[in-house]
Structures are given as C-alpha cells and as structure tokens.
C-alpha positions in Angstrom: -46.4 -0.2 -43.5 -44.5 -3.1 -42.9 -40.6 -3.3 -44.4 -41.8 -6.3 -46.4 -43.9 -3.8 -48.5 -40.6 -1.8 -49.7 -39.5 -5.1 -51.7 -43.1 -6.0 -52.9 -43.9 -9.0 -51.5 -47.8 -8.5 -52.9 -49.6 -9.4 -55.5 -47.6 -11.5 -57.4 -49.1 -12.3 -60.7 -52.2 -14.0 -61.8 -51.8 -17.9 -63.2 -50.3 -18.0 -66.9 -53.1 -20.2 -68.6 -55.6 -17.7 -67.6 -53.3 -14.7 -68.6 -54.4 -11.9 -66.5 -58.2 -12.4 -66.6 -58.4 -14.5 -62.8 -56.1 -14.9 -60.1 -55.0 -15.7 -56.9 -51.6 -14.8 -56.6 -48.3 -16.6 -57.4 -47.2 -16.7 -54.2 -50.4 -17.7 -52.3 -51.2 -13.9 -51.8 -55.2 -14.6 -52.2 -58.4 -13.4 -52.4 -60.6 -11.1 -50.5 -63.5 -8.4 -50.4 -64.0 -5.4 -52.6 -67.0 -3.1 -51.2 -67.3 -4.9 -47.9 -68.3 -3.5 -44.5 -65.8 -4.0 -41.3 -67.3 -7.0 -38.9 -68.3 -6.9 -35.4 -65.1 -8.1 -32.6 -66.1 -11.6 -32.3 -68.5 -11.7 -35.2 -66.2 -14.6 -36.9 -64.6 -16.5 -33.7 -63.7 -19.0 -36.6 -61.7 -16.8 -38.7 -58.2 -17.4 -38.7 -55.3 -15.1 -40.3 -52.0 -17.3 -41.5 -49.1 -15.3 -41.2 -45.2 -15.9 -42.5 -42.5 -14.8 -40.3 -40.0 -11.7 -42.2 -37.5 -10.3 -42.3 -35.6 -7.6 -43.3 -32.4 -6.8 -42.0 -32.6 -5.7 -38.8 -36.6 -6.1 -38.3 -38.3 -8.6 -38.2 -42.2 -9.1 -38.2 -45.2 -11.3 -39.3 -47.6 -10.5 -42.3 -50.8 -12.2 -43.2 -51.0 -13.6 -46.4 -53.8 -16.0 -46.0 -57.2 -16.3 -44.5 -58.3 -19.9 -42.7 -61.0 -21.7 -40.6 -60.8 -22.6 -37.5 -62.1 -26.6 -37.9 -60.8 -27.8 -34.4 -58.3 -27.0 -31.3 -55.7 -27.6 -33.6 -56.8 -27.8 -37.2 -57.2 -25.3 -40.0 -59.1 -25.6 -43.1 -57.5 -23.7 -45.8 -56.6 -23.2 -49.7 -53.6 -25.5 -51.1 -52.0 -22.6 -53.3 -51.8 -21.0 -49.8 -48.7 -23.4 -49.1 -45.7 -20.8 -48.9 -42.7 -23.3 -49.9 -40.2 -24.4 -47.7 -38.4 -22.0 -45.7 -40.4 -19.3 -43.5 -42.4 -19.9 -40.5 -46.6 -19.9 -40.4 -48.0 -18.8 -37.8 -52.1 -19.2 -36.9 -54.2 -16.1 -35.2 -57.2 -16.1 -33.7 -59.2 -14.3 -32.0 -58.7 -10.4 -33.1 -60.4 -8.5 -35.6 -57.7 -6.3 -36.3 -54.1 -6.8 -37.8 -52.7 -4.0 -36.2 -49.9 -5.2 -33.9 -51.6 -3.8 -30.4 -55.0 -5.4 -31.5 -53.4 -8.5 -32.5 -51.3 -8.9 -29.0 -55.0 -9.6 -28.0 -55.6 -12.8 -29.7 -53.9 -15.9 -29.8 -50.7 -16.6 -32.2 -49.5 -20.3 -32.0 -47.1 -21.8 -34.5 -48.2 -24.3 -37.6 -46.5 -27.5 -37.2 -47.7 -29.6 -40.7 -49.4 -28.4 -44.0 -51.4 -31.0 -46.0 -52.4 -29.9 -49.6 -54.8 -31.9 -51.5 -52.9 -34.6 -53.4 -54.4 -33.8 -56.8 -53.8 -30.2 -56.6 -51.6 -29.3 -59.4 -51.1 -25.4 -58.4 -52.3 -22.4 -60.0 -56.4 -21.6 -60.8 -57.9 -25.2 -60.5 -59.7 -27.9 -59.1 -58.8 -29.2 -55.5 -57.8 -26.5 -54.3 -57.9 -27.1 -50.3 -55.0 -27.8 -47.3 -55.3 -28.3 -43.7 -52.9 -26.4 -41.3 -51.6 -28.5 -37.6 -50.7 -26.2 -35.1 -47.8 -27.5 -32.5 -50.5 -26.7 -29.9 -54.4 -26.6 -29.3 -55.7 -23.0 -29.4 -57.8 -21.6 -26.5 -61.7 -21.7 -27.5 -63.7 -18.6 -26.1 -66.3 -15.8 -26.9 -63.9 -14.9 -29.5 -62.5 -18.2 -31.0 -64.6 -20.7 -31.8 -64.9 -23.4 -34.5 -66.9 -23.8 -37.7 -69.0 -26.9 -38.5 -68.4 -29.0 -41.7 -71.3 -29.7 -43.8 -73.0 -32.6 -44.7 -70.7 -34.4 -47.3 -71.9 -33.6 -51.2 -74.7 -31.2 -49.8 -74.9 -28.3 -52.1 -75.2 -24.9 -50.5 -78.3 -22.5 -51.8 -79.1 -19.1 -51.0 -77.1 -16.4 -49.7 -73.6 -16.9 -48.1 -71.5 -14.4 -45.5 -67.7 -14.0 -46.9 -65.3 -12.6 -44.2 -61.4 -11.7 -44.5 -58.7 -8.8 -44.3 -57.1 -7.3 -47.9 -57.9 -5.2 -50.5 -61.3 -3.6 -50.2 -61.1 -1.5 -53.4 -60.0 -1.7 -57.1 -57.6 1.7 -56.1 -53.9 1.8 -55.6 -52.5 -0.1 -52.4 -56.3 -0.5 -50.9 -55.2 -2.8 -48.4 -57.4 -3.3 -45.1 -56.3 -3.9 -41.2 -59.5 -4.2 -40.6 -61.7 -7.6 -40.7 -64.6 -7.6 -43.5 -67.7 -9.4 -44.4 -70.2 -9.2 -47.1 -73.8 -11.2 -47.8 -73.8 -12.8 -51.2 -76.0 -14.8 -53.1 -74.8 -18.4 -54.4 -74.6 -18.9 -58.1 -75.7 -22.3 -59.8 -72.1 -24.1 -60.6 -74.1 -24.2 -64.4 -74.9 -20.9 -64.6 -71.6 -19.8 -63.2 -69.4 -22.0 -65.8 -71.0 -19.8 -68.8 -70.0 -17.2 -67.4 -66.6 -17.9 -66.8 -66.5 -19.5 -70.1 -67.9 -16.2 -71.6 -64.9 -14.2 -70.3 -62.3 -16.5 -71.3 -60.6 -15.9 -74.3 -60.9 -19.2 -77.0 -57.6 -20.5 -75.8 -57.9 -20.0 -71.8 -59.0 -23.1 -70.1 -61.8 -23.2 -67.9 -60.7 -24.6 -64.6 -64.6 -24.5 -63.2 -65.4 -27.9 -61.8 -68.3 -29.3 -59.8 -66.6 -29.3 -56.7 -66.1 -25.2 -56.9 -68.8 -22.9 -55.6 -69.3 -19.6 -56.8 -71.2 -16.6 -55.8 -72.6 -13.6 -57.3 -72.4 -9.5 -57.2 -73.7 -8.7 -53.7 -75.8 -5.5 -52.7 -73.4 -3.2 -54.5 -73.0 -4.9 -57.5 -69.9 -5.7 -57.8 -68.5 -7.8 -54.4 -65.8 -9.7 -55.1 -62.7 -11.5 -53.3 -59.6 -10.4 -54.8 -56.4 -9.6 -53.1 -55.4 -10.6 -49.6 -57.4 -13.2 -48.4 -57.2 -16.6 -50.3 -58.1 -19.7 -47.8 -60.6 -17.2 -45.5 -64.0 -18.6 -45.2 -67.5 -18.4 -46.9 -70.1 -19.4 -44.4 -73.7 -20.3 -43.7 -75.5 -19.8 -40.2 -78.4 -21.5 -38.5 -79.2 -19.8 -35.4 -75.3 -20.1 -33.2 -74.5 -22.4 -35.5 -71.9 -21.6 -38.1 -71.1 -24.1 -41.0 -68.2 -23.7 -43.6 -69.4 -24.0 -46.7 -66.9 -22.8 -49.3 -62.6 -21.9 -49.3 -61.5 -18.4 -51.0 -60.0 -19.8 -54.3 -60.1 -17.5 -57.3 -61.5 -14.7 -59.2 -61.6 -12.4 -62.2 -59.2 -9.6 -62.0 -59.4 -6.6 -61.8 -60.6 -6.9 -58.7 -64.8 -6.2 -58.0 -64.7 -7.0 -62.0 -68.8 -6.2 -62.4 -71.2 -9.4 -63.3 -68.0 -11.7 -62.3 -68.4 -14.7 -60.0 -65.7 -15.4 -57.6 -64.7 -18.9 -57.0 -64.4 -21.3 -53.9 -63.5 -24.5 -53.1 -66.7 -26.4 -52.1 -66.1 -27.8 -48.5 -68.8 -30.6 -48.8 -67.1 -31.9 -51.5 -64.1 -32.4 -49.4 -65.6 -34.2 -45.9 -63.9 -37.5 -46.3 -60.7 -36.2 -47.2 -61.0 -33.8 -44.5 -61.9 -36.4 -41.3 -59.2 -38.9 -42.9 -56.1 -36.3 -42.6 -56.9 -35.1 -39.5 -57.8 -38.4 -38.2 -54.2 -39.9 -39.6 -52.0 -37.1 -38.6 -54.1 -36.4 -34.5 -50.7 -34.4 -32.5 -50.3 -38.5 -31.3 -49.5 -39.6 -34.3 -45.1 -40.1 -34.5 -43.4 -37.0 -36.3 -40.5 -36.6 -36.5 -37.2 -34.5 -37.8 -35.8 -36.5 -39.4 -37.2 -35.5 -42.7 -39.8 -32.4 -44.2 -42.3 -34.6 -45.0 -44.5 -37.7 -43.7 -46.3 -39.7 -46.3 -50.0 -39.9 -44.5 -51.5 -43.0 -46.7 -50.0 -44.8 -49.4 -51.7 -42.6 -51.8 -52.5 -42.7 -55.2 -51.8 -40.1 -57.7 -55.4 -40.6 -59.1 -56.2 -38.6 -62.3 -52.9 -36.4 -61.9 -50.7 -39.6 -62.8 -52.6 -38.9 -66.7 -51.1 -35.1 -66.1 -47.7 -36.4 -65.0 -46.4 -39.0 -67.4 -42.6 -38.4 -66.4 -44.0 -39.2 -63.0 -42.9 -43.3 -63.2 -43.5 -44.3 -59.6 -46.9 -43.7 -58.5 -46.9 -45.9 -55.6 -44.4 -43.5 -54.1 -47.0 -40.3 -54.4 -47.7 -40.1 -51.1 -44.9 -38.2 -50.6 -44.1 -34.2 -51.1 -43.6 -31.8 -54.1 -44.9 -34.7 -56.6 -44.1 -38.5 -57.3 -40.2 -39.8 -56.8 -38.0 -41.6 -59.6 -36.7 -45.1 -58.9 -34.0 -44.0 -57.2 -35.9 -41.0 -55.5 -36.2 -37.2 -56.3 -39.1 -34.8 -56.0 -40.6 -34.7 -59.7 -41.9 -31.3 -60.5 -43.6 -30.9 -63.6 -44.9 -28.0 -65.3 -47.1 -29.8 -67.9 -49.9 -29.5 -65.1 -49.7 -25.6 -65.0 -46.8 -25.6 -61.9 -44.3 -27.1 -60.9 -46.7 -29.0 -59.1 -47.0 -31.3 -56.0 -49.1 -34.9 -56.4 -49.8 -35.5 -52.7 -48.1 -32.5 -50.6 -47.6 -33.7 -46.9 -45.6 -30.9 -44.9 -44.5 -30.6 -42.4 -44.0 -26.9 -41.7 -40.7 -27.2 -40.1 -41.2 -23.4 -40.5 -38.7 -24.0 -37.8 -35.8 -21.4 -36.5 -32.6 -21.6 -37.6 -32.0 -18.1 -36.5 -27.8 -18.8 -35.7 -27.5 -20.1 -39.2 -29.7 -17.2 -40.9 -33.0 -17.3 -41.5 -32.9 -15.8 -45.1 -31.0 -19.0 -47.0 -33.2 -18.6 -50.2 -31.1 -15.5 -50.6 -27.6 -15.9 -50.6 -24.5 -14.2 -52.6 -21.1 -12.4 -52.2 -19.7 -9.6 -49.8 -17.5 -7.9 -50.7 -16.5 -9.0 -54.4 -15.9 -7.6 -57.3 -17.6 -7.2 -60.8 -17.0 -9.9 -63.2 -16.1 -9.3 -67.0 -18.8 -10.3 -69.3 -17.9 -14.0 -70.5 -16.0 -14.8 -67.8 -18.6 -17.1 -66.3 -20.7 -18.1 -69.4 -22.4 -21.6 -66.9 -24.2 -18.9 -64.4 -27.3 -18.8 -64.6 -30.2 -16.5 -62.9 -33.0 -18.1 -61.8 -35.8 -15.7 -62.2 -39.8 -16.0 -61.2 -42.6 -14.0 -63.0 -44.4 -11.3 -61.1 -47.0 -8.9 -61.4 -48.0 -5.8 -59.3 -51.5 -4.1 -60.5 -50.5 -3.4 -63.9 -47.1 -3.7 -64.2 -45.0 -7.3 -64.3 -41.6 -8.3 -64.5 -39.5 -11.0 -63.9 -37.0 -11.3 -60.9 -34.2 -12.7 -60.3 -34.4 -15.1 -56.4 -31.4 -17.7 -57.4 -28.3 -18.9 -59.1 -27.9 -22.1 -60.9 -24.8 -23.8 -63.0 -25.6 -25.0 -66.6 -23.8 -28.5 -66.5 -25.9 -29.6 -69.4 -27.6 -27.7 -73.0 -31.3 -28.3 -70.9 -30.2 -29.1 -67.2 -29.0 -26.5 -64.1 -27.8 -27.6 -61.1 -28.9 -25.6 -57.9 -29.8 -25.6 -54.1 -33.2 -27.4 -53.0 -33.7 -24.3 -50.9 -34.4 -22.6 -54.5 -37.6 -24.4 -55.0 -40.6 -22.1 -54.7 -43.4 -23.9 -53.0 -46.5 -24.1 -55.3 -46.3 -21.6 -58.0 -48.4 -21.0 -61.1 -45.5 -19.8 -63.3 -42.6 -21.7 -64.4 -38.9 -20.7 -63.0 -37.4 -19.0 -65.8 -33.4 -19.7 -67.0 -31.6 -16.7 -68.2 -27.7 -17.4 -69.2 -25.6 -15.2 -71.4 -25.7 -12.1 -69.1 -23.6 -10.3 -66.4 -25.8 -7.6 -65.7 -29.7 -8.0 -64.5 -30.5 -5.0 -66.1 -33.4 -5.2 -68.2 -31.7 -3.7 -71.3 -28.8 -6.4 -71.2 -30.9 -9.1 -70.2 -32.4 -9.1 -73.7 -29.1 -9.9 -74.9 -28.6 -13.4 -73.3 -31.3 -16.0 -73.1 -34.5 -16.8 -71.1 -36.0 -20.1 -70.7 -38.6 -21.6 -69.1 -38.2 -24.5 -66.5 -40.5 -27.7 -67.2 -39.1 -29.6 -64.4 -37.7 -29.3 -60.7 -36.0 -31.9 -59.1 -35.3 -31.8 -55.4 -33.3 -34.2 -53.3 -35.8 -36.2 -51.0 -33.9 -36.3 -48.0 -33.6 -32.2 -48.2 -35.6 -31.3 -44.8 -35.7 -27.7 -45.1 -34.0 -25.2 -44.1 -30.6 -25.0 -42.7 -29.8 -28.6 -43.9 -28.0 -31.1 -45.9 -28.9 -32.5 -49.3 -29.1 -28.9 -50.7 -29.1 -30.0 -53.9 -31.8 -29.7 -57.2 -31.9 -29.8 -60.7 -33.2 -28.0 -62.7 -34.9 -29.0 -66.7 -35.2 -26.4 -69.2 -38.6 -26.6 -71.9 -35.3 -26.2 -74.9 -31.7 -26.6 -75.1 -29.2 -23.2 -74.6 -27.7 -22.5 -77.7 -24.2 -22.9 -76.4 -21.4 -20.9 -77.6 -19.1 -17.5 -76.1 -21.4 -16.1 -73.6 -22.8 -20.0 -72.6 -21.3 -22.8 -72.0 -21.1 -25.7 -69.5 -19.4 -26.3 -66.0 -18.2 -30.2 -65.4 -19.1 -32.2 -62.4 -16.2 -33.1 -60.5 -15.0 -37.0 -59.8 -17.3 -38.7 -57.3 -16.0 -38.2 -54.1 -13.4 -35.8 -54.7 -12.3 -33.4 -51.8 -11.6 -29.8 -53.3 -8.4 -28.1 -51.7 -6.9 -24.8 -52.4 -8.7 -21.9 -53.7 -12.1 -21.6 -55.2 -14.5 -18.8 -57.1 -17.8 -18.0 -56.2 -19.8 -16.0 -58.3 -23.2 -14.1 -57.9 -25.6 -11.4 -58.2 -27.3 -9.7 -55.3 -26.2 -8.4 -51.9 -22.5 -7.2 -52.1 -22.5 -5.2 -48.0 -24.2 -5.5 -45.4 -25.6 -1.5 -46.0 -29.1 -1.2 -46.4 -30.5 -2.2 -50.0 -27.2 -3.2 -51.0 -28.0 -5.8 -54.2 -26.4 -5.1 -57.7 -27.5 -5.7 -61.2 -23.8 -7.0 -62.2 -22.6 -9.9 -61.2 -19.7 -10.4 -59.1 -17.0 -12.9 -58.3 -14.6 -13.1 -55.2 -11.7 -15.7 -55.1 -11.9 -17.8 -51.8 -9.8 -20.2 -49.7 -11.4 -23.6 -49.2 -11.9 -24.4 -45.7 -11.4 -28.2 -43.8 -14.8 -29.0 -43.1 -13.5 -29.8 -39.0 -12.1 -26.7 -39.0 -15.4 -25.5 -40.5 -17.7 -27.2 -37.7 -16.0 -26.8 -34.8 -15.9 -22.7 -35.9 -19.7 -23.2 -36.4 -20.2 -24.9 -33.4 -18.3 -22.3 -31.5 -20.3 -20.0 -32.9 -23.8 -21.2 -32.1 -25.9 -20.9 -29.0 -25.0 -24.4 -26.8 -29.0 -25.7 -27.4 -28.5 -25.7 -31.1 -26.6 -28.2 -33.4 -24.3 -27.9 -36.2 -26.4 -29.1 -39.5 -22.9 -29.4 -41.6 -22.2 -32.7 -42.8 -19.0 -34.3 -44.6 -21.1 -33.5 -47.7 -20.7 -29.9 -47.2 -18.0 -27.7 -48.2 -16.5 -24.4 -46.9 -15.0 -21.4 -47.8 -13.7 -18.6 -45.6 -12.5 -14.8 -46.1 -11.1 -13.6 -49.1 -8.2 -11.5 -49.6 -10.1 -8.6 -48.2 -11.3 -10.4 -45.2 -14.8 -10.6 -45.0 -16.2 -12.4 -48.4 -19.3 -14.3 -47.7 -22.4 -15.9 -49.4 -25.3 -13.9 -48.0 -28.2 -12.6 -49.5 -28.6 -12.6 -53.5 -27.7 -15.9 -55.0 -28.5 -19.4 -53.1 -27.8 -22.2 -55.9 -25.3 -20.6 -57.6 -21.7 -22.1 -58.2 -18.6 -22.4 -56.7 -15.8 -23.7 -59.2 -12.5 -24.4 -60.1 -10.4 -24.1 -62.9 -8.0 -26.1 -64.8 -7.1 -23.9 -68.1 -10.4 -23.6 -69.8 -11.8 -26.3 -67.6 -14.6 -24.9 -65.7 -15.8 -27.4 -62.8 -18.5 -26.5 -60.5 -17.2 -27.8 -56.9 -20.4 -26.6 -54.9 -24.0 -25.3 -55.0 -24.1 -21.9 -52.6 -26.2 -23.3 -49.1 -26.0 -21.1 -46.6 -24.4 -18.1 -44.6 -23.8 -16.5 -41.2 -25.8 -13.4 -40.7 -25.0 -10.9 -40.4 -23.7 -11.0 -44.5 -19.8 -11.3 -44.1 -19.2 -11.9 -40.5 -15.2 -11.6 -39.5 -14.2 -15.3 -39.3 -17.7 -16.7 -40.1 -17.3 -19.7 -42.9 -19.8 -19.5 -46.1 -20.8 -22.9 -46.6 -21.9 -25.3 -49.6 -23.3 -28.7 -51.3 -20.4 -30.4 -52.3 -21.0 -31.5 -55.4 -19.0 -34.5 -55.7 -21.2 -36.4 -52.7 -24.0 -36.0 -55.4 -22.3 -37.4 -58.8 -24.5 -40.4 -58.7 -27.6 -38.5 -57.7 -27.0 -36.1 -60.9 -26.0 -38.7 -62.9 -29.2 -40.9 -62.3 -31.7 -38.2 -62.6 -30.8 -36.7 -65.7 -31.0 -39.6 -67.5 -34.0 -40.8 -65.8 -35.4 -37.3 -67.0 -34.2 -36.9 -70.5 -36.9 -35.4 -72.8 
C-alpha cells in the first residue's frame, strides 16, 4: 500500500445535494466495478489510467485516481470532476493492465500538459460532466495501446455495453483492485432510468439525470455497478476490431453494487462537436505559453450557467478558468451551483515541478513554534473541507485564512481546491482542532472563492484569494478582525506567524493546537539572492517585489512548511492586529538552516481586496 493511503487520500465524500445516496467522490476519486472479472493484457489498448504525482516525506510515488480513453496520440477523453485542482502533476498510462509498479514499467507514462472541462460543468453529480487531457507528447500506438472511435454525434447507444477500469471491486472494507476489470451490461432507456433514480431520491434531493447521461443496468450478477476508483474510465461498444466510446464513468448510487440501481455516464455522442472543436483549437501547434495557468480556447459563452451564476457580471470573459471574472478580474467561484464551480475550465496542467521550492505548498505551517493561548489570535481561521470514508465523515482542516471582514477571509490562491462538491468550510473561535473544542468556536460555510487571475500555479506570485462566507461571524472575544495594511507599505522588523499543522520535520508531526513563532522580516534581495543560491542553476527564482520574507526565529530554524498555506502573518500595534502576509511557500525540507519562509505581501494587493469585496457584497 502506498504512503498516500496512511493519510486517506480515498473516497472522499459523496456530493451534498444528493446526501449520501450517489457519488463520485469529492476529490475526483470516481467510479468503478463491483463483481467484475479481471481483463485480458491488451484487451482495452484504449484504457488509460490518470495518475497524480505524491508525496510524502521522503517518498514519493504516483496513484491513479482516474480512468480515461485513449481518443488520439495525444488526447484523452475523460470526466470533468476528475480535474484535481491546481498543484500536483497528472500523468497518462497506457498500455498495462496492471498498477503494480513492475507491470506498469511496461507501459507508457507521459506527462498531461492541459485539462479542458466542459464549460457548463458546475461540479459535483450533474450534467456535462466531460474533460479532455493533452499530453506534452504523442504516446506510442501498438498491440497494446490503441485508440477508441467516437460515435456518431446524437446516436443513442442500445443493447449491451463492456465497462472496464481498476478500483473497488466489492462493497467490503478497503476492496481496492491492481488489477484491470470489465463487465457486460445492458443499457437502460434514459426514461426508464430517471424513475428510478427519481424513486430513490428523497423529496428534497434533486435529480441531476439529463438526456445527455447514459445509464446501464444490473449485469449477470445482479448487482454491477461503478463505484469507487474509476470515474472518467470507459464504457464501450465493439463491431468486429472496432471499438467505439460510447459513454464516461460519472456517477452512481452508494453503497457501492447498490442492487436494481443504475450507474450513470456521460453520453459521448452528445459531446462530438465539443470534442473535435477543443482538440482542433488547442492541436500541440497551437501557442502555450507560461505565462499564465490558463488559455481561454474560444470566447465562450457561459450558456445556461450564467442563469446559475448571477454574481457572475462579465460573461464575455467566461472563457477563462475556475468561473467568470469581475470587471476588474478575479476567478468567481460560486457555490449556488452545488461547487465552487468553474464556467469554462481551460488548464493548463502546469502539473509542473517546482521540486527546489517544495512540491507540497497547499500545506504549509510553523517549525518549531510554540502553542498559542486561546484568544490570542481571535482573525485565524481554519479552512476545513468535508470528507467521507465508507461510513464515517469528518471535516479537515487543509488551510489558514485571516478574517479581515464579519463574511470575508483573506488566503493563498494555492488554497483553492479544484472542483469540489462541498463548500470550504470557515471555523474561527478555536485554538485547538480537536473535535470537542471545535464545537466551541464557529463553522461556516463558504459561498464564494475568489482567486487572483494572474496566479499560475504553483510556486508563484499573486498568491492571493478571498474568501465569502454564506453568514457573518458573530464577532466578539474569541473573533475578531485583522486590518489590511496601507497600500504599498514595506513591513520591517519582526512579525508573527501563526498556524496549525506540521511543527518538525519527524514523521507525522501535525498538531491539533495552534502555534505561533515570532520572526524577523527579511529584505526581499537578501531573500532572492539566498533563494537563488539555493536552487539548481536551470531553475529561476519565482519571488517577486510582491513577496515578503521571513527567516529563523530565536531558535533558529522556524519555517512555514506543511500545515497552514493561507494563513497570516501580522503585526501589532497595541490592540491593532494587521495581517502583513498570506503564508506562500517553504523550502523543504520543513525548517531548513538559513532557508527564508516566504509570503504574499499584502499591501501589493490593497486595491485588489478592496475592489472585490465590494464588487461581491451580498
């Protein structure tokens, strides 16, 4: 088992409008086959397995988390809620049949350079829910890679169907699968199938059945079903060699194998036009740059989400990623459409390196530090996501955040999750994570994320997000507000970070309580010539004048590592709390002798604050 699998990275919770009665995973962790039989080597030359790069520590590996089709040399057709966020690497393999690591050195592995969701796919269980993956370069066809035909456009599929994928096989504990499986099913009339999902949803639960889905029925023991590992994998139909993709793993009733249940696809034929236009506008010739994360394709329209999204003011501006842009710019995630949800995600998958820098910046918090007194930072806030494991859910925390307003948290773009079904949840008023003094402070839920558009990614500038709360804080001992510095301002002396999570560099080092640790501010030329001194000679320095850095504390080594990305770095002035910067990024390994932590200055973004909170009030 994979180190990944001691801190649960599975399974993480079915959608919240459909409670716990169908699912695909939070986190893109999808859908696969209950009661299947292990293929053939080279029975599915078209079946591709996306895998994120980990790590933990001192290891380092990749794990599937998604199935795919092989479409072309360089194109993969997959399932929009299998976009992972920004941050790790995807990587594309073909060719095995097995994900053991000595049967998997004998396929093909090859990097994904851009991820294009469906414009109108507003995360979680519903409609459009369909991606294409670039790789940086063409795989090698063969005996055992091979592509998959589209269908005719708007032709509806009819009899039975093969479904192949890794994941769990089994409703029982941990039944996960190494091993490639298929199953025969029959297709289900999309009529037929809508009473039945409608039948199993309580009177509140939306049905998010539409025409372009697919479904399919029990197979030969009664209760096949995709469920847990394989989301984006394919559902196919063969005439003679030929091999036609007919439908994208998408959703389906939980528990797992649930018996009479449909499971859900995506119907490819629905989808040709869109298909042949992204790949056609975004060919490897195409210019792509650095510069930036994303690349509008089209000038697209936001089309029936713009109804969904009425804080959404700019349509013509769509095209672009994580949702539709405010006059003066800003991703606009909303969570009226059941996530915080792209209109039109275009991304480029700068799943790139930054290995120098640290690969793990969505974690990052103090070594070394010690526990703070409750009170005594009453504008920290954890940011915390919902998940679910079988039976048992939680929420965690993944980020810190500054209350600078009774609705609004400032934080690091880096914080934003990728597509997720859930809304972040806010919790203020506590020092300790535990969950018996969580319930003393408050918890709640985000409606809105706000990332800076020129964030690339990543090790980068324009680390910067806000953050909207559904209600106000009540504000009083325990919470209360940090001020934004003057625009422009240069912070000099000492400063106070303050965290939760990793507090040494031993193994499973995180803490419930959070921690402080008083720090000297750092010139930022001081600052980059020690990073550039630091790194290899074929990589660059990413700090800017908009950054800000801190260096060792009084016992020497004090860094940001791994615990608390987004949280604050202040300064005080007798009562007067002001929040200086937004935690960015670290040198790993956590607290590094004579390593800098570094930071969003938060007085280069004054105007940007300014202008998108009250572009965003309620």
């Amino acid at each position: 088992m994979s180190p990944i699998a001691a801190v649960l990275a599975v399974l993480l919770a079915a959608p919240a409008a459909l409670g716990a009665t169908v699912g695909h995973g939070d986190r893109a962790e999808g859908l696969q086959i209950v009661h299947g039989e292990v293929a053939e080597l080279g029975e599915f030359p078209h079946q591709v397995s996306l895998e994120r790069h980990q790590s933990l520590f001192f290891w380092s590996w990749n794990e599937h988390y998604c199935g795919g089709t092989l479409l072309s040399e360089r194109w993969v057709l997959t399932a929009a809620h299998c976009y992972p966020g920004v941050g790790p690497k995807v990587y594309v393999v073909v060719g095995i049949n097995s994900l053991r690591k000595k049967d998997k050195a004998q396929g093909q592995s090859v990097l994904a350079d851009l991820f294009i969701t469906n414009e109108n796919y507003p995360g979680g269980v519903n409609p459009f829910d369909i991606a294409l993956v670039r790789t940086s370069e063409p795989i090698v066809l063969g005996e055992r890679v091979a592509l998959a035909a589209l269908p005719q456009p708007d032709v509806l599929p009819q009899g039975d169907v093969t479904l192949s994928g890794w994941g769990y096989i089994s409703n029982s504990l941990f039944p996960g699968t190494k091993d490639l499986h298929k199953m025969t099913v029959p297709v289900l009339d999309i009529a037929a199938c809508n009473e039945t999902v409608q039948a199993s949803l309580a009177s509140w639960e939306h049905n998010p059945l539409a025409d372009t889905n697919l479904c399919t029925g029990p197979g030969a023991t009664n209760d096949i079903s995709v469920c847990n590992g394989d989301s984006g994998g394919p559902l196919i139909q063969k005439d003679g060699d030929e091999v036609t993709v007919v439908g994208v793993v998408s959703w389906a009733f939980m528990p797992c194998g649930s018996k009479g249940k449909p499971s859900v696809y995506t119907r490819v034929s629905a989808y040709i036009d869109w298909i042949q236009d992204k790949m056609a506008a975004n060919q490897p010739a195409s210019p792509f740059g650095r510069d930036s994360l994303v690349k509008s394709l089209t000038a697209l329209s936001p089309g029936p989400l713009s109804a969904s999204v009425p804080r959404c003011s700019r349509p013509q501006a769509a095209g672009r990623p994580r949702g539709c842009y405010s006059a003066v710019g800003g991703r606009v995630l909303d969570a009226d459409v059941l996530a915080m949800a792209p209109l039109s995600l275009v991304v480029a998958a700068v799943l790139l390196a930054t290995a120098a820098l640290g690969a793990n910046i969505n974690d990052v918090a103090i070594v070394n530090g010690e526990v703070a007194a409750p009170g005594e930072f009453p504008h920290q806030v954890s940011l915390q996501r919902q998940q679910q494991l079988l039976f048992w859910s939680w929420a965690e925390h993944f980020c810190g955040g500054t209350l600078i307003a009774d609705r609004w948290v400032l934080t690091a773009a880096h914080c934003y999750q990728g597509a997720i079904s859930r809304p972040v949840l806010v919790v203020a008023g506590v020092n300790s994570l535990r969950k018996k003094d969580k319930a003393a402070g408050q918890t709640v839920a985000s409606d809105l994320f706000l990332v800076h558009e020129k964030y690339a990614g990543e090790v980068q500038p324009f680390d910067i997000a806000l953050i909207r709360t559904a209600q106000p804080f009540v504000l009083g001992e325990l919470v209360a507000l940090a001020s934004l510095p003057v625009s422009g301002d240069i912070p000099h002396d000492e400063a106070t970070l303050s965290g939760w999570g990793y507090i040494s560099n031993g193994v499973f080092p995180d803490t419930k309580d959070l921690h402080k640790m008083t720090v000297p501010l750092v010139d930022v030329v001081t600052c980059n010539e020690t990073v550039k001194a630091t790194l290899p000679s074929w990589q660059t320095s990413t700090l800017q004048d908009t950054n800000l850095c801190t260096g060792a504390g009084p016992k020497g080594i004090t860094a940001a590592c791994s615990g608390d990305s987004g949280g604050p770095l202040i300064q005080k002035d007798g009562d007067e709390v002001t929040v200086i910067g937004v935690v960015s990024w670290g040198f790993q390994p956590c607290g590094s002798k004579g390593k800098p932590s570094v930071y969003t200055r938060v007085s280069a973004y004054i105007d940007w604050i300014q202008d998108k909170i009250a572009a965003n009030q309620p």
